[in-house]
C-alpha positions as CSV (number, residue, x, y, z in Angstrom):
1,X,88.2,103.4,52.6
2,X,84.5,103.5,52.7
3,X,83.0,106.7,52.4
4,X,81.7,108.4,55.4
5,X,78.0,109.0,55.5
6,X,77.8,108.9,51.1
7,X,78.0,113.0,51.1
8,X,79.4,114.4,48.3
9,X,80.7,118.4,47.9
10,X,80.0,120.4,45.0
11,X,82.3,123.3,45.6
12,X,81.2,125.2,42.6
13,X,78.0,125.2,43.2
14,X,77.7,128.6,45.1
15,X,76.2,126.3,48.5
16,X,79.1,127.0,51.1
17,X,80.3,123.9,52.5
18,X,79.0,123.7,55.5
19,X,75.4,124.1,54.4
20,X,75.8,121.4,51.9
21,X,76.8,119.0,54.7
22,X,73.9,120.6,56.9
23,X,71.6,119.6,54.1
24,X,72.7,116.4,53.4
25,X,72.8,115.1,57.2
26,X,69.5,116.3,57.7
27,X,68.3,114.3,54.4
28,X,69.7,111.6,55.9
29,X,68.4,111.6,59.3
30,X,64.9,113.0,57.9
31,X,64.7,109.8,55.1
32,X,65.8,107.5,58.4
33,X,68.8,106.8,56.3
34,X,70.6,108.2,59.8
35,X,69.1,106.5,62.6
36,X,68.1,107.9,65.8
37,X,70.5,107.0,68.6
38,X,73.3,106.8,65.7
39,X,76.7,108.6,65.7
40,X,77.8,110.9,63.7
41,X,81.3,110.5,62.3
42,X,83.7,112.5,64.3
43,X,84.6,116.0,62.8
44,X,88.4,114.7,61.7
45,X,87.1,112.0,59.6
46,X,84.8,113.8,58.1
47,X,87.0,116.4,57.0
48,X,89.8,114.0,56.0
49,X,87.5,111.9,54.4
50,X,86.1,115.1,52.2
51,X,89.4,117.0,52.3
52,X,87.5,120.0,53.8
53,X,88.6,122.1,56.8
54,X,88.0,120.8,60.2
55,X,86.3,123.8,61.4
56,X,84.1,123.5,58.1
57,X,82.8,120.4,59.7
58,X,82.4,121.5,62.9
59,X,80.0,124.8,62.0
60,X,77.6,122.2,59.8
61,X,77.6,120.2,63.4
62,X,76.9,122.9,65.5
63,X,74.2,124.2,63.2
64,X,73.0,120.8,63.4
65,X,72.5,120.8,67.0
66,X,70.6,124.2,67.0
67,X,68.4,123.0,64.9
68,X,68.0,119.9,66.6
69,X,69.0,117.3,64.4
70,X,72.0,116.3,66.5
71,X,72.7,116.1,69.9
72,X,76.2,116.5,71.6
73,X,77.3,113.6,74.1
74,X,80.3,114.3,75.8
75,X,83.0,112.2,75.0
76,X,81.2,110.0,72.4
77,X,80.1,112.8,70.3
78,X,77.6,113.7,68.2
79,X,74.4,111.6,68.4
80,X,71.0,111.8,66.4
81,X,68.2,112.8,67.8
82,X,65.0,111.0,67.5
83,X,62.3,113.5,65.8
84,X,59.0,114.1,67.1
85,X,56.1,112.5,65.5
86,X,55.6,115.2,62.6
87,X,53.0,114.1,60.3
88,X,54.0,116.4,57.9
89,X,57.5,115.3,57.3
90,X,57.4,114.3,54.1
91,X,56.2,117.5,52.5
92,X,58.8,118.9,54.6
93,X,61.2,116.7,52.8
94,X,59.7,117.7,49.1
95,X,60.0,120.9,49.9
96,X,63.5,120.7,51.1
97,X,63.8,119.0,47.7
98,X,62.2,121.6,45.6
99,X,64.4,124.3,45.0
100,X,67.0,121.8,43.8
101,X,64.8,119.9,41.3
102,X,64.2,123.5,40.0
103,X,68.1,124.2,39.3
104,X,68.4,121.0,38.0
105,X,65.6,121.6,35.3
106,X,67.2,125.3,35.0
107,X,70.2,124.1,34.2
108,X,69.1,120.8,32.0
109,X,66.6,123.5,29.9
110,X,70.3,126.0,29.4
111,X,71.9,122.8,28.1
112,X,69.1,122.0,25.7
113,X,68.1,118.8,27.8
114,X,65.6,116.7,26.7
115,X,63.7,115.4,29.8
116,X,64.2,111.7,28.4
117,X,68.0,112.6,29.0
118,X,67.5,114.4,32.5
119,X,66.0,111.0,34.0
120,X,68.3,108.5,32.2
121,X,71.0,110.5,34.2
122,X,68.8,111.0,37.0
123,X,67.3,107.4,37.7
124,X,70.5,105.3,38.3
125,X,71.7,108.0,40.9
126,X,68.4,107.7,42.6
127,X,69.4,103.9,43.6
128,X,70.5,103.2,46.9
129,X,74.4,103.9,47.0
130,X,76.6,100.8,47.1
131,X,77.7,99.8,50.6
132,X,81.1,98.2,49.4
């Protein structure tokens, strides 16, 4: 089965669930990797898919909706919604980025990382995702 969407859950990593899978659909629809118009997958494949809680799922949605991400369509479900012209998005988008490049290098510098080592692991997981 092809994965839904390419989110992955790091359950140790303090981030509850549904705010990793806030952040990561909002990457996706910020980056255009989500297009406007497109449908989300509905809440029970995503949480079979991930092996998360169904209601898990559904709170990341409906935060997604406040915030305007995501709009609700009744009976299709949850559609993306097409942003308005921000020129400023992609410092919006570094700055969402920030404060994990900073645990990473936290947490690269506690393991006696050199940075040579942090980019050979970081570059290939920076290529687009396969789409087998």
């Amino acid at each position: 089965m092809k994965p839904l969407l390419h989110l992955t859950l790091a359950p140790a990593s303090g981030v509850p669930i549904y705010r990793q899978l806030m952040d990561q659909i909002a990457a996706l629809v910020a980056s255009r990797r989500l297009a406007p118009g497109e449908f989300l997958p509905s809440v029970r494949q995503v949480a079979r898919e991930l092996a998360v809680n169904p209601m898990t799922v559904s709170k990341a949605y409906s935060l997604l909706e406040r915030a305007g991400v995501v709009e609700l369509v009744r009976g299709q479900g949850m559609r993306i919604k097409d942003p308005p012209m921000n020129p400023g998005r992609l410092k919006q988008r570094q700055d969402d980025l920030l404060p994990l490049l900073r645990q990473v290098a936290a947490t690269a510098y506690q393991l006696a990382l050199t940075r040579a080592q942090v980019l050979e692991l970081l570059t290939p997981l920076l290529e687009e995702p396969d789409h087998d």
